[in-house]
N, C-alpha and C positions, 0 to 999 in steps of 0.2 A: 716300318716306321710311319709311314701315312697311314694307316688301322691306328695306329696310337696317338696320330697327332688329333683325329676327328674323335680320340675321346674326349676332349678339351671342350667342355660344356663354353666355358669362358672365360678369360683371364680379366680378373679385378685388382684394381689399383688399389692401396689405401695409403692412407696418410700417416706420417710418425701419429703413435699413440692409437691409431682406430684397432681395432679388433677384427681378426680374419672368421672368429668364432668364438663363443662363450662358453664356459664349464655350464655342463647340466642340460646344453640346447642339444635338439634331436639332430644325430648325424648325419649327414646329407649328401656330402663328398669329403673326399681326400682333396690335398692342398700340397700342389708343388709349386716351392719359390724358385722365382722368374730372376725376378732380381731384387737387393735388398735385403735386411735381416730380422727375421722375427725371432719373438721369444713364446715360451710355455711356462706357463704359472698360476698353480691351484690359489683359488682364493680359503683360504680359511677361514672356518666360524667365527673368529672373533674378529676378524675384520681386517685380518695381514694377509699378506699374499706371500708363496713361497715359488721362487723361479726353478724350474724342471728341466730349461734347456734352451739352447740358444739355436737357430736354423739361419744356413745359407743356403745361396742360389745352388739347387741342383738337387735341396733336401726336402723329404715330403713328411707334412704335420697333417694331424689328422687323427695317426694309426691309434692312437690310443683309447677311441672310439669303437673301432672294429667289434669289440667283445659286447658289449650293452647297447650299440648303436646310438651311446647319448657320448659326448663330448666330455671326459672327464679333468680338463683343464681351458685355462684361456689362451689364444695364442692372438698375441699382440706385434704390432711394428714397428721394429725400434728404429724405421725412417723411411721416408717414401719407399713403397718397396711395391711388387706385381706378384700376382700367383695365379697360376693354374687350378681351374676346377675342375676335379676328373673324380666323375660319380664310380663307388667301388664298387656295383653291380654291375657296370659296364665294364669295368676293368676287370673282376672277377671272369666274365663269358670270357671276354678277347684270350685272356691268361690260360682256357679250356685251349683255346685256338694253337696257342703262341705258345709253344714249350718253353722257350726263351724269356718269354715276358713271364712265364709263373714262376721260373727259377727264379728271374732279379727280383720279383715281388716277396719270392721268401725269402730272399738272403738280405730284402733292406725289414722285414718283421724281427729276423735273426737277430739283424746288427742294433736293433731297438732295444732290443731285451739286453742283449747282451751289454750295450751301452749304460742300461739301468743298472744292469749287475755292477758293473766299473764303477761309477759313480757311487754310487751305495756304502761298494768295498773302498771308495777315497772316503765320503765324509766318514766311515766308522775306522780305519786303521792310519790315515796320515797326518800328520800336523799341518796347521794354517797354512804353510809357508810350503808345503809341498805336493798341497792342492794347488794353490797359486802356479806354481811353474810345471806343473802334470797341465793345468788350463792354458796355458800359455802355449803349450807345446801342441796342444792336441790344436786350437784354435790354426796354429800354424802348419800343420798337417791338414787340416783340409783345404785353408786357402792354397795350398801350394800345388792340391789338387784339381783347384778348380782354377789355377793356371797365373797364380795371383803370389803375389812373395813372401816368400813365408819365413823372410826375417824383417823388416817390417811393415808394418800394417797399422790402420786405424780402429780402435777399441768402439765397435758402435752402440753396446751398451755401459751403461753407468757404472761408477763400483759399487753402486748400492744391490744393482740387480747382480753385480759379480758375486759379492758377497750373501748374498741370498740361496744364489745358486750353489757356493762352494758352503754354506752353513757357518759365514764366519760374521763379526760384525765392521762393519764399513772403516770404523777406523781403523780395525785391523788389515783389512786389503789395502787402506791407503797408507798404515807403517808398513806393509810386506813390499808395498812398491816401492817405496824410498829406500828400503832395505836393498831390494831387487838393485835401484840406479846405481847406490853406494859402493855396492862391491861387483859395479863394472860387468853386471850381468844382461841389463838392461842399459836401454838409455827409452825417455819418458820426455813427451813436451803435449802436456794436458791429454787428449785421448789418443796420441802417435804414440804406438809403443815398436821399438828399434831390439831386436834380439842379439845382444853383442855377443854372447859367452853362452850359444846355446849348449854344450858339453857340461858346463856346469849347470844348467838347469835339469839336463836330462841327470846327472849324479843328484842332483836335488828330490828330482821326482822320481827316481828309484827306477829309471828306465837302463835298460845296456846300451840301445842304439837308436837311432830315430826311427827308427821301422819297426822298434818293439813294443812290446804291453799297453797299445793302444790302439782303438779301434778308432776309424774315421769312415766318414760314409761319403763314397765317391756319387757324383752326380748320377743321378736318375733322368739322363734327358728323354723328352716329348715331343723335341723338334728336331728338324734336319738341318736348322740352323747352325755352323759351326758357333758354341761357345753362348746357346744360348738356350731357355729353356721353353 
């Protein structure tokens, strides 16, 4: 654990809205959040942005560099938040070192891919409304991992980027959410969202049980700090 804490080139703060790194810029390090929540989202040609993925404390952005060593999206902060910089030719040696640390490094590449796959197989086979509470659930599965309550919680991004991220358009994530309070699935007061009737979300989202057909990525900690990263 102290070999991994002194990969930590240095941890940078930014502000709601700055940019942890740009799509297209040379990749330089991997990025684990401290604390706070970032988001990933290709800018497109014509000048819309499509969101890729939402990151909490314990999850590392970056990876999607590894292959071209250039940055193929933007990862932004969606509120004061901190991260870790930890150069991947430094973590690559230690990882020769550390059998342990090259296992979790490929099982959080694994759970990348595999995550993309997931998401993919929702926006092409599920309905608006069952991407919504497949989001809800998985959101809730990791915060509960990372020690936090995972019925309910504060929504840190907007439904503009929710809806972006699920391929729906914003007034539809804000009828799916009225939909959601109305039949007592939900309860909602602006971005507090309360999980009342989570059994029926999971029959929504076509899950059997809460520990199924969902992948969530448990913390990658860097420190020996209990609960921090």
């Amino acid at each position: 654990m102290t070999k991994v804490d002194n990969l930590i080139e240095s941890r940078v703060r930014v502000k709601k809205g700055e940019h942890i790194y740009q799509q297209g810029q040379k990749m330089d390090a991997l990025y684990s959040v401290r604390f706070g929540t970032l988001k990933s989202e290709n800018s497109l040609a014509d000048g819309r942005s499509q969101v890729t993925g939402f990151h909490l404390p314990g999850e590392i952005v970056g990876l999607d560099g590894i292959g071209s060593n250039v940055y193929t999206s933007n990862s932004v902060a969606l509120e004061d938040s901190e991260v870790c910089m930890i150069h991947l030719n430094e973590l690559e040696n230690l990882s020769r070192q550390v059998p342990s640390l090259q296992a979790q490094f490929h099982r959080i590449l694994s759970r990348e891919i595999s995550q993309g796959h997931q998401h993919l197989l929702a926006l092409g086979t599920m309905r608006a409304e069952e991407r919504l509470a497949n989001f809800l659930l998985n959101l809730s599965d990791r915060l509960a991992l990372r020690g936090y309550s995972a019925s309910e919680f504060n929504l840190k991004m907007s439904r503009e980027d929710i809806g972006s991220y699920l391929g729906v358009q914003l007034e539809t994530v804000s009828r799916l959410f009225s939909r959601f309070a109305e039949t007592g699935m939900v309860q909602i007061k602006q971005r507090n969202v309360k999980l009342i009737d989570i059994a029926a979300l999971e029959k929504l989202a076509g899950r059997q049980s809460s520990n199924q057909s969902t992948i969530v990525c448990p913390p990658f900690n860097l420190s020996s700090e209990p609960g921090s990263m």
